[in-house]
Each structure stands twice: as C-alpha cells, then as structure tokens.
N, C-alpha and C positions, 0 to 999 in steps of 0.2 A: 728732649734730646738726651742718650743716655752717654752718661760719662766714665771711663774705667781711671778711676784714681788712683794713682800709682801709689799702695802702700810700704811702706820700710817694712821689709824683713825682720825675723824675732832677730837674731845675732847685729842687725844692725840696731837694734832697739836696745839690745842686753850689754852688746858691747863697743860696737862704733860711736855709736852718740856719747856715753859717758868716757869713753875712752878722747872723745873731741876736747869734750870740756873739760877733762882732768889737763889736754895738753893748754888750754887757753888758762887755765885756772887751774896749775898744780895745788896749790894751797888744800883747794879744794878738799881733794885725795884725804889728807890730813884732818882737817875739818871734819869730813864727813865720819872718820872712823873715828875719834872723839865724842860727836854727838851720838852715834848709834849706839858708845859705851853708854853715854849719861843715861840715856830714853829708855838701852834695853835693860838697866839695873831699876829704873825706877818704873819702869811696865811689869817686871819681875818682882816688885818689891811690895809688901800686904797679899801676898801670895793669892792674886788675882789672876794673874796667868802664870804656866808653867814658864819655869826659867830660857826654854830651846826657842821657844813659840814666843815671848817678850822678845829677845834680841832678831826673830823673825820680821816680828812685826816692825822692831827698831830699824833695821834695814829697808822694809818694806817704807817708813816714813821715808828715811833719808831720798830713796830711791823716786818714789813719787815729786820727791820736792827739785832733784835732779831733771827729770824728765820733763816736769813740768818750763824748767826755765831753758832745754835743747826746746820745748814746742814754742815757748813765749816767743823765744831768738826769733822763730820763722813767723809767727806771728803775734806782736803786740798787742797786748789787753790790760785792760787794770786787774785782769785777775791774773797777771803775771807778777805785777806788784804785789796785787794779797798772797800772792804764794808767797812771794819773799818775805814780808813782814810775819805770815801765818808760820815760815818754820822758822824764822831768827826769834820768835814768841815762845814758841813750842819749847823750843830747844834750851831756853833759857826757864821758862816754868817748871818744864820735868827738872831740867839740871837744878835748880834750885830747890825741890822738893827732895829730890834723891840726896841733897846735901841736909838738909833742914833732916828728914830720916836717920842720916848716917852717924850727924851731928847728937841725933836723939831730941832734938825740938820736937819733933813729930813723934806720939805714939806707935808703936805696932797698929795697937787696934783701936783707932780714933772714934770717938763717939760724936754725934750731936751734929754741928752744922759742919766741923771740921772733918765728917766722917761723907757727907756730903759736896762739899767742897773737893775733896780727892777722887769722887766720882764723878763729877763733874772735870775733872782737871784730867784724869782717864780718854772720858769719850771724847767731849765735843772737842780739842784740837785733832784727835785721830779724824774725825770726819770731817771736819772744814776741812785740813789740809787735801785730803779726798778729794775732796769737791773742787777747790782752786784747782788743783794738778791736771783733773779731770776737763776743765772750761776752758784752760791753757790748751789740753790736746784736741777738745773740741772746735777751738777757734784756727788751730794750725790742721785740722781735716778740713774745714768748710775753706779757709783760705785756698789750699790746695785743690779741692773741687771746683772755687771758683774760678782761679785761673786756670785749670781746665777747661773749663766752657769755657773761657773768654775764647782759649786756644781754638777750641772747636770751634764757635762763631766764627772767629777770622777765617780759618781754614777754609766754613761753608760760603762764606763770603767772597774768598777766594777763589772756589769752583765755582759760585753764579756766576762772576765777573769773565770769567774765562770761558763759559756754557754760553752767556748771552753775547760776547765777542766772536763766538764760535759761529754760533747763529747769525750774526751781522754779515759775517762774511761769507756766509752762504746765501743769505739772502742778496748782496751786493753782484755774485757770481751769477744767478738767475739774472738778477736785471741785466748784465751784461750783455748774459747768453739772446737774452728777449731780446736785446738792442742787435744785435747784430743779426738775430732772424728776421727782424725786420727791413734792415738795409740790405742784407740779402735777397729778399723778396721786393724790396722795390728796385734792386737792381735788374733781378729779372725783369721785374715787369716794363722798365725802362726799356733793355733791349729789348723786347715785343714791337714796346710802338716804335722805335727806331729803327724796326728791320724792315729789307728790302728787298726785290727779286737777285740784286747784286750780292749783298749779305747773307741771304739765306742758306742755310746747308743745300749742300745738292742733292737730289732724291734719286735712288738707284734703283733699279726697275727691278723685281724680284722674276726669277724662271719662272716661266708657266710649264705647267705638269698634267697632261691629260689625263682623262679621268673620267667620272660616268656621274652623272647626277640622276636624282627619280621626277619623273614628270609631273606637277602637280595638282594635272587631272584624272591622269590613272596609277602614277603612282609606280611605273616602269620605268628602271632602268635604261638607258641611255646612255652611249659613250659621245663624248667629245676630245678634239683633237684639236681645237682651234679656241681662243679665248670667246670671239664671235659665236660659234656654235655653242658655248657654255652659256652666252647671254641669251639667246635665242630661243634656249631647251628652258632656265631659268622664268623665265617673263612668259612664253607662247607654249610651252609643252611641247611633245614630243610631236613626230608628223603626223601619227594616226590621227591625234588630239583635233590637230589643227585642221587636216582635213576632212575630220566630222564637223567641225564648226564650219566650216565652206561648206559643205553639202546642203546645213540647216540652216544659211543663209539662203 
C-alpha cells in the first residue's frame, strides 16, 4: 500500500520548529548563540577552516542538535539522548580547547600526538553529532509513515466493513424479493384449485367478421358469412371439393 507522508515544509523546518522550542526553552536562544561563539572560534582557529565557513559550520552544529531534539519530541530514541549528551560533550571540548588556545596552553602549531588529538577532536564530534541528528529525524519519518498506514489500514478496514454490510443487504433484499415470488405464486396457484364455474371470470363472446378462407384441397378462395359456413369450408373444403369427392364415391 502506497503512503503519501505528510512532509513539514522548508520554512516550517527553518523556522516554526526552532521558533517552538525557543518559545518552550527561551534560555535556549541564549545558549545557542554562546556555543556557536565558542565552536566557531575554535573551528576557525589553526587555521583549518576559513573563519566565515567555521562559524558556518558552528551554526550548522548547533542547528542539527536543535532539530534533532523538535524530531526526538515526536519520536523518542536513545539516539535523542546521544544527541544530547553528543553536543553538551562537544560544546564543552571545543569550549575548552578554544580556551586552553587562547590561554596559550596549546601551541599554534602543535606537533606529535597533541597535533593528532586536535584532529581528531575537529572530525569525529562534527560527524557523530551528524549521525545522532540524522537517526532522531530518521526515527520521527518512519514514526510518521507508520501511523500513516495504521491510518490507511483502518480506513481500508473501514470500507471492507461497510462493502460487506452493503452486500449483506442486498443479499437479504433478493431473499426477500424470492420469498415473496414465491407466495405470490402459490397464491395463484391456490386460487386455480379453488375456482369454480360461480368464481370464474365471465367469458365475452368476441364478433364474428366474415370473411373468405382457401379451401385446402384446391386452394380457392371462398367467402363465408356464417361461423358454421367457416367450419364447414375449414375441415370439408369448398363445394366443388366436396362434390368430387361424392362423385368418386
């Protein structure tokens, strides 16, 4: 069965949904533009990415971890929890690194395992949080398709039930119709045997119309004017007929 799942619009995506949660979660608002500072100074910082494209991408995090918990709302997963823990993690590593930088604990241009450790500390939260945001919006699509079908199921369920009631009583309706052709017909047949020369309709004697019949040994024309004469012409033929047959007795 094919299902048309009702998708949210880009404006309700870009701004209904976070405009919800800013109203459930003002703080939020505040929060967010904080962390996008810390993430997009320390994405911008060993000049790994340009500085416009860092606070891009800093947004793009926040954004995802946003989205992720409007899909979690609709549908519950443990990977709504790994979002949350994945960007209060995040947010706190870059923040602390961007400070440890700022501080000058961290060199410009780190060598060795600490020079590894920042690329590593770069990618993989950028992609887990990916991934979480991702399996949040994938678990609130299939939610949504399912009850979908369920919808449509009942629906179809809905129309058999009403199809096969429809049926029932058409079918009920012939039996009916039968039952009553039946006792119609034995009521006829009832008054048959019950009738009697007192009962019976009275028979109306139809005009007689003379007329000319062909003789059925020659085959002439003959008029009659009398019902007698029409039996007579019928059954014996005409008189020529008849008295050849007297001659050739």
């Amino acid at each position: 069965m094919q299902t048309d799942v009702i998708r949210p619009t880009f404006w309700e995506v870009v701004l209904l949904e976070p405009i919800d949660l800013i109203k459930a979660q003002p703080h939020q608002a505040l929060i967010s533009t904080a962390s996008v500072a810390l993430m997009g100074s320390f994405a911008a910082s060993g000049k790994i990415l340009d500085p416009f494209v860092a606070y891009v991408l800093a947004i793009g995090i926040e954004w995802a971890y946003l989205r992720g918990l409007a899909s979690d709302a609709k549908a519950t997963t443990a990977w709504g929890a790994w979002l949350n823990w994945s960007a209060f993690a995040i947010v706190v590593l870059w923040g602390s690194l961007w400070c440890l930088k700022a501080f000058g604990v961290i060199p410009e241009a780190p060598q060795g395992w600490l020079a590894g450790f920042l690329a590593i500390a770069h990618v993989v939260p950028i992609a887990w949080l990916s991934l979480c945001s991702a399996m949040t919006h994938r678990a609130s699509a299939q939610l949504a398709e399912r009850r979908k079908r369920e919808r449509d199921e009942a629906e179809q369920r809905r129309a058999d039930r009403e199809h096969e009631a429809r049926n029932a009583l058409h079918l009920e309706i012939e039996r009916e119709q039968a039952k009553l052709a039946v006792w119609k017909d034995a009521q006829l047949f009832k008054a048959d045997l019950t009738a009697t020369p007192h009962n019976q309709p009275r028979r109306v004697a139809q005009p007689f119309t003379p007329g000319q019949v062909g003789c059925k040994h020659c085959g002439l024309l003959v008029g009659f004017s009398t019902p007698s004469e029409k039996g007579v012409l019928v059954r014996l033929g005409c008189a020529d007929c008849r008295a050849k047959r007297k001659e050739n007795r």
